[in-house]
Structure formats: C-alpha cells, structure tokens
N, CA, C and O of each residue as an XYZ file, in Angstrom:
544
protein
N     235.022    162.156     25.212
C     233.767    161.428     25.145
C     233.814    160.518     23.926
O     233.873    160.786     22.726
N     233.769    159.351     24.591
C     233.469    158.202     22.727
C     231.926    158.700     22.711
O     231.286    159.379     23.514
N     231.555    158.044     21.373
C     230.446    158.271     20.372
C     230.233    157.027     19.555
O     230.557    157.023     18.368
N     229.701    155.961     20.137
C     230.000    154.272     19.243
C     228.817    154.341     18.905
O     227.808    154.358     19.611
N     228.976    154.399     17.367
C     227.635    153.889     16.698
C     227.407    152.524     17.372
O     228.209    151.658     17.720
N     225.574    152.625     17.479
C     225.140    151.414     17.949
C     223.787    150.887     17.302
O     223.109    151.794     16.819
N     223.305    149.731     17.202
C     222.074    149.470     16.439
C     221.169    148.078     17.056
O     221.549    146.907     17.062
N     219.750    148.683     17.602
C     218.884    147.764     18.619
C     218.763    146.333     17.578
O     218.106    146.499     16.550
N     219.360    144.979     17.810
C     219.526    144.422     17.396
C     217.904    143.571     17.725
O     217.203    143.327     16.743
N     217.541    143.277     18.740
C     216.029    143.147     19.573
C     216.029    143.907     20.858
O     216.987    144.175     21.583
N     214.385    144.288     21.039
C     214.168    144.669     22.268
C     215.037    144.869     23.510
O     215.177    145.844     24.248
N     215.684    143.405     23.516
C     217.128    143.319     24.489
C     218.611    143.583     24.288
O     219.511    143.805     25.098
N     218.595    143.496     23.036
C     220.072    143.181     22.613
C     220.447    144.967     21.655
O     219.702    145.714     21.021
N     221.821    145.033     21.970
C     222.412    145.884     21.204
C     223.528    145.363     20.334
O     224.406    144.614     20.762
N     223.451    145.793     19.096
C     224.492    145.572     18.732
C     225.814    146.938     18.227
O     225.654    148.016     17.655
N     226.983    146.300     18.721
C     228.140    147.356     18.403
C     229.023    147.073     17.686
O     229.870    146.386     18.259
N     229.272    147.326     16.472
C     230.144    146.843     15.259
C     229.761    144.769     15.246
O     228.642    144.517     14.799
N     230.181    144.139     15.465
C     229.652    142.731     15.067
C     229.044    142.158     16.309
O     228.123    141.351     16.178
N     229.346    142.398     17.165
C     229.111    141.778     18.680
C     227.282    142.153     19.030
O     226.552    143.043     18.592
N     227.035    141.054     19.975
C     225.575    141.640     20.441
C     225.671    141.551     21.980
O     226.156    140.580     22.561
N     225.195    142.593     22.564
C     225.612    142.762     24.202
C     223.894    142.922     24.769
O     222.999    143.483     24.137
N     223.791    142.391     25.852
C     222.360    142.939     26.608
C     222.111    144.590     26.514
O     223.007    145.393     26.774
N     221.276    144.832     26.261
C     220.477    146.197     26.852
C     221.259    146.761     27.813
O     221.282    146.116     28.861
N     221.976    147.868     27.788
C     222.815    148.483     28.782
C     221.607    149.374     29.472
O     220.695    149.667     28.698
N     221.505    149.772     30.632
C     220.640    150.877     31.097
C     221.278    152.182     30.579
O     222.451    152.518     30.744
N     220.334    152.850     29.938
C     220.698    154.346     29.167
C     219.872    155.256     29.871
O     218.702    154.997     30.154
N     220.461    156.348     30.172
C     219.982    157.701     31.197
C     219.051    158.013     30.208
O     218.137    157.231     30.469
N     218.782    158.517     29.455
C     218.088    159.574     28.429
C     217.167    159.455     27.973
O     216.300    160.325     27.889
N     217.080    157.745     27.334
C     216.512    157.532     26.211
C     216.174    155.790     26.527
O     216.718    155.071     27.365
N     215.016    155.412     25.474
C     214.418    154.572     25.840
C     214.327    154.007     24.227
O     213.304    154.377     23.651
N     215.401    153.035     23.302
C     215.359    152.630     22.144
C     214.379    151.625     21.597
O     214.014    150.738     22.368
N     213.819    151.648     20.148
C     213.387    150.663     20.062
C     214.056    149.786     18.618
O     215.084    150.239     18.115
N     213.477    148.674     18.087
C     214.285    147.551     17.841
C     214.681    148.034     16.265
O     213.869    148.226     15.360
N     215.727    148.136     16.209
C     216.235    148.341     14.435
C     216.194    149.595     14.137
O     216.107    150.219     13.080
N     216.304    149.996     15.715
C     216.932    151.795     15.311
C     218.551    151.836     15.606
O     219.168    150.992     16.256
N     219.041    152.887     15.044
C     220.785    152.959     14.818
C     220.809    154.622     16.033
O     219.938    155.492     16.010
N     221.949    154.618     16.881
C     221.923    155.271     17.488
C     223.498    155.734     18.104
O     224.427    154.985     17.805
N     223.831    157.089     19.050
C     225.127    156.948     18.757
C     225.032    156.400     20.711
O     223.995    156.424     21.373
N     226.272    156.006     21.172
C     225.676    156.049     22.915
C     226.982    156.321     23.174
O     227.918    155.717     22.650
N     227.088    157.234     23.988
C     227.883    158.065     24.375
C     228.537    157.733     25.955
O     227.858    157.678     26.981
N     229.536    157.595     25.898
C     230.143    157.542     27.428
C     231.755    157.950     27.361
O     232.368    158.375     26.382
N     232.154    157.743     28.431
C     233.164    158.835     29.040
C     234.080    157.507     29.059
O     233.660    156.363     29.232
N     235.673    157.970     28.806
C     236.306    157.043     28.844
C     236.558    156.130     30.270
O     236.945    154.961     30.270
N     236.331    156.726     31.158
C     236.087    156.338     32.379
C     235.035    155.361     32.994
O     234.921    154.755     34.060
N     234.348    155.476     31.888
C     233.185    154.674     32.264
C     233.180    153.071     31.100
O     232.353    152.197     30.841
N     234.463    153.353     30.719
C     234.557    151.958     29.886
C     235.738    150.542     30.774
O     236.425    150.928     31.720
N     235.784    149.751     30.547
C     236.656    149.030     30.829
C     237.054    147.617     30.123
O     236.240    146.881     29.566
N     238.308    147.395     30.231
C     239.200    146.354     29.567
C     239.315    145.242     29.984
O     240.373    145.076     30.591
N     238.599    144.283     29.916
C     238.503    142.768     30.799
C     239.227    141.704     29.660
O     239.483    141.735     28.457
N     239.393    140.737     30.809
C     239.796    139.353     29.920
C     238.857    138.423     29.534
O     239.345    137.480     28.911
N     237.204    138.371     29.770
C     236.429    137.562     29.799
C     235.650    138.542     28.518
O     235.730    139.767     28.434
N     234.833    137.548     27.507
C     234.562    137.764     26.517
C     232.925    137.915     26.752
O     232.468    138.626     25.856
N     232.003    137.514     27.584
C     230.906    138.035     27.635
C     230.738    138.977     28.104
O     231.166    139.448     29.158
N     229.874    139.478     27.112
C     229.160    141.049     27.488
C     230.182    141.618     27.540
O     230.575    142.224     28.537
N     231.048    141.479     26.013
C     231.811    142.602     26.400
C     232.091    142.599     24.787
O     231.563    141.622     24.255
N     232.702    143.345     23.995
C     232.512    143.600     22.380
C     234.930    143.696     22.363
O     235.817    144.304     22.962
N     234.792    142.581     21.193
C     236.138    142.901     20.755
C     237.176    143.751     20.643
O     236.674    144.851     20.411
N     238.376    143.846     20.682
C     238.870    144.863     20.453
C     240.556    145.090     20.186
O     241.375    144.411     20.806
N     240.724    145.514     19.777
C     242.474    146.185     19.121
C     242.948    146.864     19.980
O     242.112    147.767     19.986
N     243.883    147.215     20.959
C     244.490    148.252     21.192
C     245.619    148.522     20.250
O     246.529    147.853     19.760
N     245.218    149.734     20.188
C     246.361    150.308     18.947
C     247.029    151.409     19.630
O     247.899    151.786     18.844
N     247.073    152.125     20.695
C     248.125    152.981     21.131
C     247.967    153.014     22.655
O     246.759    152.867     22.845
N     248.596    153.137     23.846
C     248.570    153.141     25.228
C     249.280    154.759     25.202
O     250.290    155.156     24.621
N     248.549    155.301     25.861
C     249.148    156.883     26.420
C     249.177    156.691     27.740
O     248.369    155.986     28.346
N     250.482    157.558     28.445
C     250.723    157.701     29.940
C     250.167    158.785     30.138
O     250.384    159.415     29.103
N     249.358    159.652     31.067
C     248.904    160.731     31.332
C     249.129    160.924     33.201
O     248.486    161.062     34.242
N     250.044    160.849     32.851
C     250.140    160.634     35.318
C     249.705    159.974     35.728
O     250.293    158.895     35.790
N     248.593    160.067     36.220
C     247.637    159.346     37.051
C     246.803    157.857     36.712
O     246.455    156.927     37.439
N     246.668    158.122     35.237
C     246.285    156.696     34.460
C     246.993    156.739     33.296
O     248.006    157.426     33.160
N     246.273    155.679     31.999
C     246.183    155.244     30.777
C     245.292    155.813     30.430
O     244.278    156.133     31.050
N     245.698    156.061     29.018
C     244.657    156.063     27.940
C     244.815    155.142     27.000
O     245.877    154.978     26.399
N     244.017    154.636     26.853
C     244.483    153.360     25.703
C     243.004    153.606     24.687
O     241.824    153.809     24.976
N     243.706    153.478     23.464
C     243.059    153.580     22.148
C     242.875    152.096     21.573
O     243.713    151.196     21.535
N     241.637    152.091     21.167
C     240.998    150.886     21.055
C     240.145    150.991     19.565
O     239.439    151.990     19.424
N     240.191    150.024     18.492
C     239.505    150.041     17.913
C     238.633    148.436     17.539
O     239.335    147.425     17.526
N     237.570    148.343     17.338
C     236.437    147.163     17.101
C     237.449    146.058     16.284
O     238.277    146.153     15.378
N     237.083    145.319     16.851
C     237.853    143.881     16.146
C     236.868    143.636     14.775
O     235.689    143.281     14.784
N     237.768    143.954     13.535
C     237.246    143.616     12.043
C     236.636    144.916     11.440
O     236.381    145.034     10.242
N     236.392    146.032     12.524
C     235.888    147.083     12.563
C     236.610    148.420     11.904
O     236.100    149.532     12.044
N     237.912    148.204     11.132
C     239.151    149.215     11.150
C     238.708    150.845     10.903
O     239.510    151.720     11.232
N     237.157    151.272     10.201
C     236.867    151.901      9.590
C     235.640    152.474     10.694
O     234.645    153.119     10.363
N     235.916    152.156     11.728
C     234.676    152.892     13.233
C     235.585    153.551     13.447
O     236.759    153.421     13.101
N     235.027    154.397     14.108
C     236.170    155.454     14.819
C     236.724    154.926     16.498
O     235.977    154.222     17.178
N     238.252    155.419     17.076
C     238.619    154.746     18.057
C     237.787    154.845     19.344
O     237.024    155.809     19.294
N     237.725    154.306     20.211
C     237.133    154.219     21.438
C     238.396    154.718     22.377
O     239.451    154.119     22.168
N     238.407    155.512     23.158
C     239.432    155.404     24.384
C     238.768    155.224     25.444
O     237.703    155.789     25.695
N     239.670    153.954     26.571
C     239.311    153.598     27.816
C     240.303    154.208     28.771
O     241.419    153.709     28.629
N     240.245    154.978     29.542
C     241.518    155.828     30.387
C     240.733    154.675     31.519
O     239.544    154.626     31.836
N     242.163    153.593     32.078
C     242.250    152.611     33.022
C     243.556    153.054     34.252
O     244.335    153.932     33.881
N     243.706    152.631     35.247
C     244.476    152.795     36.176
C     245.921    152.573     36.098
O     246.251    151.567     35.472
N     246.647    153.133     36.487
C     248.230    152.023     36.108
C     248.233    151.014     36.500
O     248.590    150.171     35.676
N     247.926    150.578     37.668
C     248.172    149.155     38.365
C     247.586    148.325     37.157
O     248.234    147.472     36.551
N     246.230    148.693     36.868
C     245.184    147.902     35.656
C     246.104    147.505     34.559
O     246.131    146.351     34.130
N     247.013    148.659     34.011
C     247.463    148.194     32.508
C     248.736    147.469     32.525
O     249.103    146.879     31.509
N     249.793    147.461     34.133
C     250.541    146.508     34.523
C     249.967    145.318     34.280
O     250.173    144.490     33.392
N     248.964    145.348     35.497
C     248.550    143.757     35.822
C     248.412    143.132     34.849
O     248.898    142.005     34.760
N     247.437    143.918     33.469
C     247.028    143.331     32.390
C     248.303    142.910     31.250
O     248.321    142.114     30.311
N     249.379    143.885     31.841
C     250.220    143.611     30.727
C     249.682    144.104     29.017
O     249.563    143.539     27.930
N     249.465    145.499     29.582
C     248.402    145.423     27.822
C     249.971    145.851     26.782
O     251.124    146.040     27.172
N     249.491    145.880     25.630
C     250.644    146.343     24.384
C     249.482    147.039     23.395
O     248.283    146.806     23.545
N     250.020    147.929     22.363
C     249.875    147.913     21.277
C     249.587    146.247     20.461
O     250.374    145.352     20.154
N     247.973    146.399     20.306
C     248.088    144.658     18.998
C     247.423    144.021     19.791
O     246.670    143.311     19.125
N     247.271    143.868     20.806
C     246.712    143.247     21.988
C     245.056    143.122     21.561
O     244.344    144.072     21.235
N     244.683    141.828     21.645
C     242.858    141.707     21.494
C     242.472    141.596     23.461
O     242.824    140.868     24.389
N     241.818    142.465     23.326
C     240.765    142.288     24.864
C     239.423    142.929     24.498
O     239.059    143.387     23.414
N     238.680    142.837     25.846
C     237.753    142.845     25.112
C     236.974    144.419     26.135
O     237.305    144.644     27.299
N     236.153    145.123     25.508
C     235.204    146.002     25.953
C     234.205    146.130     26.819
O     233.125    146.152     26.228
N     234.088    146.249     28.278
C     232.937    145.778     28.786
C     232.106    147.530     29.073
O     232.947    148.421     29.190
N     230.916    147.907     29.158
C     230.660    149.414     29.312
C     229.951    148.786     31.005
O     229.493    147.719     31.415
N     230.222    150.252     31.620
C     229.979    149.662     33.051
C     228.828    150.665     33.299
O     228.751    151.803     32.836
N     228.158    150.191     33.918
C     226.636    150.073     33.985
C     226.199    150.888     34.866
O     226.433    150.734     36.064
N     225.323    152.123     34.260
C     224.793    153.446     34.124
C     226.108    154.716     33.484
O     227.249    154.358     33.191
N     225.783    155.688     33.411
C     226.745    156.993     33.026
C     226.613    156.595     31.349
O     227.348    157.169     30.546
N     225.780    155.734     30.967
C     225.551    156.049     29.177
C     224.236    156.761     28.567
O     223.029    156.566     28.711
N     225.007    157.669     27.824
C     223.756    158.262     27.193
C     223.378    157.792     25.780
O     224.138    156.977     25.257
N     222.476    158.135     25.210
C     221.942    157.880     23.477
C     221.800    159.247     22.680
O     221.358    160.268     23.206
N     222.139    159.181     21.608
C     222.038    160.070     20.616
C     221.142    159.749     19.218
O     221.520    159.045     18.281
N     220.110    160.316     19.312
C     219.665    159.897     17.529
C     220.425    159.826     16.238
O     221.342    160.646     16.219
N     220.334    159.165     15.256
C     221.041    159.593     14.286
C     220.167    160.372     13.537
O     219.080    160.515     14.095
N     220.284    160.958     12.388
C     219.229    161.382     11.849
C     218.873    160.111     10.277
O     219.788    159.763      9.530
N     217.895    159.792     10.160
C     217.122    159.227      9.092
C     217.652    160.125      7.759
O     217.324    161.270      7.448
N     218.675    159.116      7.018
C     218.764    159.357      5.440
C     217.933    159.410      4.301
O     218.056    160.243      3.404
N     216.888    158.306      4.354
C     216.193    158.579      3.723
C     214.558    158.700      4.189
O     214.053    158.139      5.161
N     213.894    159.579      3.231
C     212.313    159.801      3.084
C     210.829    158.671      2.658
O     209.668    158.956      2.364
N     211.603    157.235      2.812
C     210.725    156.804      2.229
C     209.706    156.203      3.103
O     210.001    156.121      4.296
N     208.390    155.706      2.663
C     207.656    155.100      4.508
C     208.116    154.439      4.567
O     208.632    154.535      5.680
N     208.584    153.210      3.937
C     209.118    152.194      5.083
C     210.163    152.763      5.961
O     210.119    152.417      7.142
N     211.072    153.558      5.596
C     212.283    153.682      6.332
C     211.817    154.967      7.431
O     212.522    155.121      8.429
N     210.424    156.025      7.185
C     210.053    157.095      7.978
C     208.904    156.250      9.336
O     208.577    156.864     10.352
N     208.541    155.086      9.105
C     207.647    154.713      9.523
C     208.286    153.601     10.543
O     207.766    153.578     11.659
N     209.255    152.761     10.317
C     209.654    151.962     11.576
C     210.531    152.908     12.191
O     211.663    152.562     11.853
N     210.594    153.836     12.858
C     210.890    154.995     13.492
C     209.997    156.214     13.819
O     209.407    157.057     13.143
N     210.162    155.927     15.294
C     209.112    157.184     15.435
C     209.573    158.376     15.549
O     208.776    159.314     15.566
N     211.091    158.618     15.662
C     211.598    159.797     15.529
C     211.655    160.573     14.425
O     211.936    161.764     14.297
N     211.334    159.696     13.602
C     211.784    160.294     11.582
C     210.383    161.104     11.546
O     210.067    161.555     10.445
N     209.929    161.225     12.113
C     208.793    162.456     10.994
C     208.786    163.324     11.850
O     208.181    164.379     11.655
C-alpha cells in the first residue's frame, strides 16, 4: 500500500509533492482546503503514462520482475526526501513503455479505490486548531 502525503491545495485541486491534480474521488472521506492528508492506494491502482496532465512527476528508480507483472519504484520529481511510490504494471506495459531505471514519466491515480488518512495536527495553537475541524 503507498501512503503519499497530500495537501487540499483548493476545494478542487490536490496537491502531491509540487504538482496540482483535480480532486480525485476518495471512498472515505470528504477534505477540506489547506488540510494535509495521507491517501492511500494500492499499487495496482496507480499507473505510468506518457502524457503529463493529471498526472504528478516522477523518477523510476528500480523495476522488479515478480511473474506476472512489474513493480516499479518511483519517486516525486525534485521530491528525493518523500517516500517511494510503487506502481505494479503489466509486462506487455513496461515493454511497450520501454521503462529503465532514471526514466521521468509521469503518475496518473486511476479513479476510485483511494482512500484518505488524517494526519494528526502538530501544533495547539487557534489558528492552526481552528482551520481544521478535525484538530479539536
């Protein structure tokens, strides 16, 4: 299971390490704007495109064979210090794509199977307990 920190950039928009993507539909949870959150999905439910909208940067830094698919390890473009993302893709997929180690493509999350996680609120103060309705 990845775990990508994420943060409601507006009402519509999310943002994930520098990139801003539309509002993904989330099972769970219902965010609001300039809250930080973790969103959770299954490597299966990610995918590796060549087209750059709506879809967030990315590094592959290791390709694993596992039989049946890939696992490919991915980390945020400029991001070195997030933790990795893995996308487990098809073989035919990582042929066709020709992926490598070093390779920039880009992240697209495919739409439903994501959940949200709260973070918890560091600090106690009102401004920071008060634009959040989860903090108190």
């Amino acid at each position: 299971m990845n775990f990508i920190p994420v943060s409601m950039a507006s009402s519509q928009q999310l943002r994930i390490a520098e990139s801003l993507i539309a509002l993904p539909k989330i099972e769970n949870y219902t965010p609001c704007q300039g809250e930080q959150f973790d969103l959770a999905v299954r490597p299966e439910n990610l995918e590796l495109v060549t087209r750059y909208n709506e879809a967030i940067p990315v590094v592959i830094r290791h390709l694993e064979f596992l039989g049946a698919f890939y696992r490919v390890e991915c980390v945020f473009q400029g991001e070195r210090l997030a933790p990795p993302v893995y996308v487990d893709l098809p073989i035919t997929q990582v042929q066709t794509m020709n992926l490598k180690a070093g390779d920039v493509r880009y992240l697209a999350l495919r739409a439903g199977q994501l959940r949200a996680y709260r973070r918890k609120v560091m600090s106690t103060t009102p401004a920071a307990t008060a634009s959040c309705a989860y903090a108190a």
